[in-house]
C-alpha positions as CSV (number, residue, x, y, z in Angstrom):
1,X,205.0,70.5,104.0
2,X,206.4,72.5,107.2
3,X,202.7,73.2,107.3
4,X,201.4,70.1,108.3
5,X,203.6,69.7,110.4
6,X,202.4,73.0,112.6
7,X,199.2,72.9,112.0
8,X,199.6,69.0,113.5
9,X,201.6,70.5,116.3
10,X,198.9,73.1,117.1
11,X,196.1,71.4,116.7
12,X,197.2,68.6,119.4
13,X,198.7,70.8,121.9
14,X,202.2,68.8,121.4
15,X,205.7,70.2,123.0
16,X,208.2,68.0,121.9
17,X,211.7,69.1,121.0
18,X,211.8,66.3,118.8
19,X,208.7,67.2,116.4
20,X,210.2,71.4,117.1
21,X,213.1,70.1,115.4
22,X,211.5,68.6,112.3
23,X,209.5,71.4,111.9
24,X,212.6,73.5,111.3
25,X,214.0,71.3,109.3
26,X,211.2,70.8,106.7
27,X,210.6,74.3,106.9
28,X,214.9,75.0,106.4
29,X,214.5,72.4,103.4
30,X,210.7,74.1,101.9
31,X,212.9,77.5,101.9
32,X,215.8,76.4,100.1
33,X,214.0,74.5,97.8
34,X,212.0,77.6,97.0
35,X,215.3,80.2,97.3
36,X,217.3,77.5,94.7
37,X,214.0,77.0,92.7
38,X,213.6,81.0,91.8
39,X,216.8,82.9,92.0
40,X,219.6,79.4,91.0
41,X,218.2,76.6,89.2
42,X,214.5,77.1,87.7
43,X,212.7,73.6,87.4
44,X,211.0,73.7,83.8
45,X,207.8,72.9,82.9
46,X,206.8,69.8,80.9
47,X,203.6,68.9,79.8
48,X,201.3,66.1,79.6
49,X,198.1,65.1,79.8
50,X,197.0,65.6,83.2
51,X,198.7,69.6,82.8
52,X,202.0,71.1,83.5
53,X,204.7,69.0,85.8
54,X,208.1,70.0,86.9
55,X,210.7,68.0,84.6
56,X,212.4,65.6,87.7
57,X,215.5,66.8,88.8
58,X,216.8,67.2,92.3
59,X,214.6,69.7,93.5
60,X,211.8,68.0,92.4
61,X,213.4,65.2,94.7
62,X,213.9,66.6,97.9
63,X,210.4,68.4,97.6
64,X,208.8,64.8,97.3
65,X,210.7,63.7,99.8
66,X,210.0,66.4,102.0
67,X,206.3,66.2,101.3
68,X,206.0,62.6,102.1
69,X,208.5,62.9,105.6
70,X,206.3,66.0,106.8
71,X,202.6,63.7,106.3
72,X,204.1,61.0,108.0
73,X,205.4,62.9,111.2
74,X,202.6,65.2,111.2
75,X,200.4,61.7,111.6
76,X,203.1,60.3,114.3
77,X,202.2,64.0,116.1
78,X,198.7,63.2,116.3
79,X,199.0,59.2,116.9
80,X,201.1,60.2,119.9
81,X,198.6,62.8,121.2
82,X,195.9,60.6,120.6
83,X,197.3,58.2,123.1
84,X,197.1,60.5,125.8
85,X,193.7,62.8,125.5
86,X,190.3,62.4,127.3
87,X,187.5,61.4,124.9
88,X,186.7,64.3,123.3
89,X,189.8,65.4,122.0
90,X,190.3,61.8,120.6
91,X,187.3,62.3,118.1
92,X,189.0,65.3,117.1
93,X,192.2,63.9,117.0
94,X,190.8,60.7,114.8
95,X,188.9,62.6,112.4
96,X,192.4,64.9,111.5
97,X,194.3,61.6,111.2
98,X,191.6,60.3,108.7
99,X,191.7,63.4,106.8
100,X,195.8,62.9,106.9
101,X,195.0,59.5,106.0
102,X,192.7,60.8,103.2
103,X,194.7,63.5,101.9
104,X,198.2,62.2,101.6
105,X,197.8,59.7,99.0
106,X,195.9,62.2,96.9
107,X,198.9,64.4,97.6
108,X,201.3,62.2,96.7
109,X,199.3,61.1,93.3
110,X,199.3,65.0,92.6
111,X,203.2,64.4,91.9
112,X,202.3,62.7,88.4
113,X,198.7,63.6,88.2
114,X,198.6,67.2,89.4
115,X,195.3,68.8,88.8
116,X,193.0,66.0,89.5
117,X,194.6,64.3,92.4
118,X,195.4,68.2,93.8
119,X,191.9,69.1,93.7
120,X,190.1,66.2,95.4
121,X,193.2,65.7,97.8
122,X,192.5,69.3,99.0
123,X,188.6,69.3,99.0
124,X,188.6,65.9,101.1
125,X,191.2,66.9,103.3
126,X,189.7,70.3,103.9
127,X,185.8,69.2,104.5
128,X,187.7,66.4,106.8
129,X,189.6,68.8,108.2
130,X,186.4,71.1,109.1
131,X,184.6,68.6,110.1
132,X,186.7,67.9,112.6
133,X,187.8,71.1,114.2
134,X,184.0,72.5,114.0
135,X,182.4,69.7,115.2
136,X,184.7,68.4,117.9
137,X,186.2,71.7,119.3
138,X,183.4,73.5,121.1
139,X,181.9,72.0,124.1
140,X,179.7,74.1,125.6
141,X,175.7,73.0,125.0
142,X,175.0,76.7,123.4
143,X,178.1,76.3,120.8
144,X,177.3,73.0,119.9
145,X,174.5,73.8,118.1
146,X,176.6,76.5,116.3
147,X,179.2,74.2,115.7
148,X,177.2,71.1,114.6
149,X,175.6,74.0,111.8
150,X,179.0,74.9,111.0
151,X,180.4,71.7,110.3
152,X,177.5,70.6,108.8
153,X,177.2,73.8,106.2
154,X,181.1,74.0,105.3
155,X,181.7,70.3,104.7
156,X,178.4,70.6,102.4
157,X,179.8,73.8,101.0
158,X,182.9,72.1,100.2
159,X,181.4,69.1,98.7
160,X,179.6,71.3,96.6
161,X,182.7,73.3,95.8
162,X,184.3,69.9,95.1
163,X,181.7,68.9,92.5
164,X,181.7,71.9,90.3
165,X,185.8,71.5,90.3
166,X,186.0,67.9,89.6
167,X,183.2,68.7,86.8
168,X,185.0,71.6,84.9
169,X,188.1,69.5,85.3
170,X,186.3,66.6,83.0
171,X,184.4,69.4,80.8
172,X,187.9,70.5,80.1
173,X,189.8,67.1,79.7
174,X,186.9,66.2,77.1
175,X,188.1,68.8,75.2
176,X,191.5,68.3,74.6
């Protein structure tokens, strides 16, 4: 979660005490969980039919929590510096929000349904996520072409990579 938030931070170019601040905290709240998680109170496993989930308890909680608080400033980040960029960075800044936009719910859904809704959250967000920094970042007419290749080859790649997942996944489901 803390990641999302820096990476948002980052990516925009944003100073704000404000967003600093909830950084620390989800970061704080992502290093206790884990600290309480391993050494206090171990969550244990349950499972079901979409694989192992933590049994919900309190940890379980404030990771969720966490999770959801971190997507939704991390798109408040970007909203903001989106607002207040030239042209180029907006398209940049668009296509991350779509893959925030994209990649939340399927992060969210991975809280009951973990290894579907992981997987596909994580390959869309990531070829988004690509996408957006290769294609949008270089401006120079030389690295253009590289970076229109780039974008191009690892949002196929991960497509790809996506379709041989999602396929074991349902080879796999079949047979249990």
């Amino acid at each position: 979660a803390p990641a999302l938030i820096l990476f948002s931070l980052l990516i925009t170019r944003t100073h704000n005490r404000w967003f600093n601040y909830f950084f620390v905290l989800s970061f704080s709240t992502s290093l206790s969980i884990s600290i309480l998680n391993n050494s206090f109170f171990p969550s244990t496993l349950e499972l079901n039919s979409w694989g192992y989930l933590p049994e919900p308890d309190i940890i379980y909680s404030i990771h969720r929590i966490n999770f959801i608080l971190s997507v939704a400033v991390s798109i408040l980040v970007c909203g903001l510096a989106y607002r207040r960029t030239i042209f180029t960075e907006k398209q940049r800044i668009a296509w991350i929000m779509v893959a925030y936009f994209v990649g939340a719910p399927f992060g969210i859904l991975a809280f009951n349904f973990s290894k579907i809704s992981g997987t596909v959250g994580a390959i869309s967000f990531l070829s988004i996520m690509s996408y957006a920094v290769f294609r949008h970042r270089f401006i120079s007419t030389p690295v253009v072409v590289i970076s229109q290749f780039l974008s191009k080859s690892l949002t196929s790649l991960t497509l790809i990579t996506g379709y041989i997942l999602i396929n074991e996944f349902m080879k796999q489901s079949a047979m249990i």
